[in-house]
N, C-alpha and C positions, 0 to 999 in steps of 0.2 A: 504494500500500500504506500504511497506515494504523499508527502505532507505538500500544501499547496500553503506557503507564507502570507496571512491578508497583509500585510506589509507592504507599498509599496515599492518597487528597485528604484533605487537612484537615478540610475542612468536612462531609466526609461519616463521617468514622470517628467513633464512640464511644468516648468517654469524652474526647477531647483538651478541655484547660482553653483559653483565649482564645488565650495566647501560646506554644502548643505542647507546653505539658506534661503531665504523666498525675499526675491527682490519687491521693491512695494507696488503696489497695482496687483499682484498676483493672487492676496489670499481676499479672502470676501471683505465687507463692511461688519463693521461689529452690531452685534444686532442692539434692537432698542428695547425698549421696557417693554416688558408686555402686559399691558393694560387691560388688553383684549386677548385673552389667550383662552379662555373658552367660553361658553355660554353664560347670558347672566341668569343666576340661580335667583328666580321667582319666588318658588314652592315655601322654601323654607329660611325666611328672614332671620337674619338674628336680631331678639325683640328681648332676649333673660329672660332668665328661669320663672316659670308660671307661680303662683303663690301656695298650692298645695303641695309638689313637691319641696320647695323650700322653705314649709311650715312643719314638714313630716319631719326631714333633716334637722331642722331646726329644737324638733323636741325630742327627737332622738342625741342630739349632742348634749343638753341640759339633765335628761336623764343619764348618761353615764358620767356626763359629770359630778352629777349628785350622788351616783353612785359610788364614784373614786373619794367622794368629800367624805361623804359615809363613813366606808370601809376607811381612810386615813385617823377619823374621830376615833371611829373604835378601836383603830389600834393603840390610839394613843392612852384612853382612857381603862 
């Protein structure tokens, strides 16, 4: 089996200068920002977190904290 190098040869590509380099004109324009780089997402705005799930969170964290305060009283006492 036979390895094919995706590499291109030197001697054979265009535009390469003697010692390897690309004289100017040769390689593309540098690209610009892309602003528009795919479709604009309609469906699903970012607007934050709805008030039920970060009411649930919110009383989920209060209760282990109460539970960490707890359990530290107890130990101390």
């Amino acid at each position: 089996m036979s390895h094919i190098s995706p590499d291109p040869e030197p001697e054979r590509s265009s535009g390469l200068e003697p010692g390897g380099g690309v004289p100017p004109g040769e390689t593309p324009p540098a690209e610009s920002s892309l602003p528009e780089a795919g479709p604009r997402e309609t469906h699903n705005p970012p607007k934050g977190w709805s008030k039920a799930p970060m009411a649930v969170i919110l009383v989920l964290v209060v209760l282990i904290a109460a539970f960490f305060l707890a359990y530290a009283l107890a130990l101390i006492v």
